[in-house]
N, C-alpha and C positions, 0 to 999 in steps of 0.2 A: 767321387771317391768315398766319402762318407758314405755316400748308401751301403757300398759295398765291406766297410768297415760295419756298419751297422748289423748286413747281412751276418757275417762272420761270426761275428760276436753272439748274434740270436742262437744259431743253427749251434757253435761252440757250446751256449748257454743249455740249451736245450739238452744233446746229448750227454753234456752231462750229469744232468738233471737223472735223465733216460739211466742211463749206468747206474746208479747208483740207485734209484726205485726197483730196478730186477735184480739187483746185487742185496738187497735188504727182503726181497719177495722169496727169491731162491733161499739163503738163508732160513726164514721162519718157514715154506715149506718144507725144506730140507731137516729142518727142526721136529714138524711135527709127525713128517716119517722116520724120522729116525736114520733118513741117511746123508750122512754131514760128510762122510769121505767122496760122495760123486758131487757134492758142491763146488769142492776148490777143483775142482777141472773144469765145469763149466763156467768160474770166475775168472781162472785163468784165459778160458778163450775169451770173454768177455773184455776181457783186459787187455787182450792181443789186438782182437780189433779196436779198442776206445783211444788206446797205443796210436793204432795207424791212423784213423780221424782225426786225431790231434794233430799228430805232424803234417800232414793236411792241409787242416785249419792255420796252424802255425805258417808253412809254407806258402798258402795264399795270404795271410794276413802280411806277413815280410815283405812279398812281392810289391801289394799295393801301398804298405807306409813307406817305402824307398821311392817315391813317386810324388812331387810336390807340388800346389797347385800355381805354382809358378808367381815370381815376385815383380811388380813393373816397378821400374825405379826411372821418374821424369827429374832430369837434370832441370836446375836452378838457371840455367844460360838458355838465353832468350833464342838466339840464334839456333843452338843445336834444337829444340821446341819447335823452330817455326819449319827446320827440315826435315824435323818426324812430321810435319802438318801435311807437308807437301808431300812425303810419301806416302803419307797417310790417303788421303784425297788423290793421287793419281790412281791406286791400287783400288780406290771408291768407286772414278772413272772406270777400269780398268773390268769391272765386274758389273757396273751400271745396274740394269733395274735388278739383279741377283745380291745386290748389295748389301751387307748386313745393317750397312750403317743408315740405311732408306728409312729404317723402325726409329731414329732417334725422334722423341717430339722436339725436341729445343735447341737444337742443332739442324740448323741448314747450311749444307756444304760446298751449296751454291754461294752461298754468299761469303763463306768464310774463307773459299778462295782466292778472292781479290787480297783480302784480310794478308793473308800470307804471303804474297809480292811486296806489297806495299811494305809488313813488317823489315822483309827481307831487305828489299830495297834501302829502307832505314838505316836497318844495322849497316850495311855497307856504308853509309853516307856519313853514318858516327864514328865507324873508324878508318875514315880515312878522315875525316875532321879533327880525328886524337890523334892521329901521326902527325898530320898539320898543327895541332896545338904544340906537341911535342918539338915541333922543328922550333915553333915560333918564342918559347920559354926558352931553350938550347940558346937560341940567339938573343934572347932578351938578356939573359944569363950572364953571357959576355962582355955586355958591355955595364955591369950595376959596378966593379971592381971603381973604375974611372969616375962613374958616379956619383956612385958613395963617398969615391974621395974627396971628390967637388963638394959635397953637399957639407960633411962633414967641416972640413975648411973652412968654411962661408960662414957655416955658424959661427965657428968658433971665431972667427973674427968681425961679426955684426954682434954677439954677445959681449966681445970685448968692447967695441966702438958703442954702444949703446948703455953701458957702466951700471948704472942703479937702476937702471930700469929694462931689465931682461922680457918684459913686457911686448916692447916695442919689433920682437922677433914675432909675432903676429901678423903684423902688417905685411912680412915676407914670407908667410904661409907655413910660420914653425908653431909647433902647439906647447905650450911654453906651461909646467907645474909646477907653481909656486909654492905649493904645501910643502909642510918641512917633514924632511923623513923618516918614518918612524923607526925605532929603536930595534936592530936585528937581535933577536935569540940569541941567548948565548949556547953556543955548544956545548953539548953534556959529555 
């Protein structure tokens, strides 16, 4: 598409260029014959046709900038990547030695094949392993209410039974800070 942009623009450039050198020549001949009233008749044709080459030029030039060179936009998700691979590479099979993609040097699609089962494979195997985490949190979930309550309790009554020496809540797997609290912010 550039080339043709490019074209456009010359050949536009050019004429006119062109126009306006016989439009400045007619004049000073016209000048030193002394006939300046057959000038604006033949500036006027001149005009008529430069008129129509333009719209033309315009018209082809409209044509080809509504035309884009097209935008590939690859999703961040592994999964949807690894099903463009596959369609990618059967459509590679599908065309075999006519293949465009035979010219890659550092890509071989022999080998990137496997690549993309295996991938695939995976992702399937991660989520159905996240629905199984998912079940397994759900139920862990339900029972911390019961837990908690336990745990809390316990403490608080091995912290009582233990008096001066809140310490000794170690030994039963509680992590015990003795620093003294610093002074909150006062609100503004």
């Amino acid at each position: 598409m550039n080339g043709v942009f490019s074209i456009i623009n010359i050949v536009f450039g050019i004429l006119f260029y062109v126009f306006i050198i016989i439009n400045i020549v007619f004049i000073i001949v016209n000048i030193i014959l002394g006939k300046m009233n057959n000038i604006f008749g033949l500036n006027v044709i001149f005009l008529h046709i430069f008129e129509r080459i333009i719209k033309l030029l315009l018209i082809l030039k409209l044509n080809t900038m509504s035309r884009t060179r097209g935008r590939v936009v690859l999703t961040q998700n592994p999964k949807e990547n690894l099903e463009i691979a596959k369609k990618i590479y059967a459509k590679h099979q599908e065309l075999g030695a006519s293949s465009p993609l035979l010219i890659l040097e550092d890509v071989d699609w022999a080998t990137i094949a496997p690549k993309i089962d295996v991938g695939l494979e995976a992702h399937t195997q991660a989520e159905y392993h996240k629905a199984e985490m998912e079940k397994q949190y759900a139920a862990r979930d339900l029972q911390m209410p019961d837990v908690n309550k336990a745990v809390k309790q316990s403490i608080a009554l091995l912290k009582a039974s233990f008096g001066d020496n809140p310490k000794k809540l170690g030994d039963w797997g509680v992590q015990v800070d003795d620093s003294p609290k610093g002074k909150k912010p006062k609100a503004q």
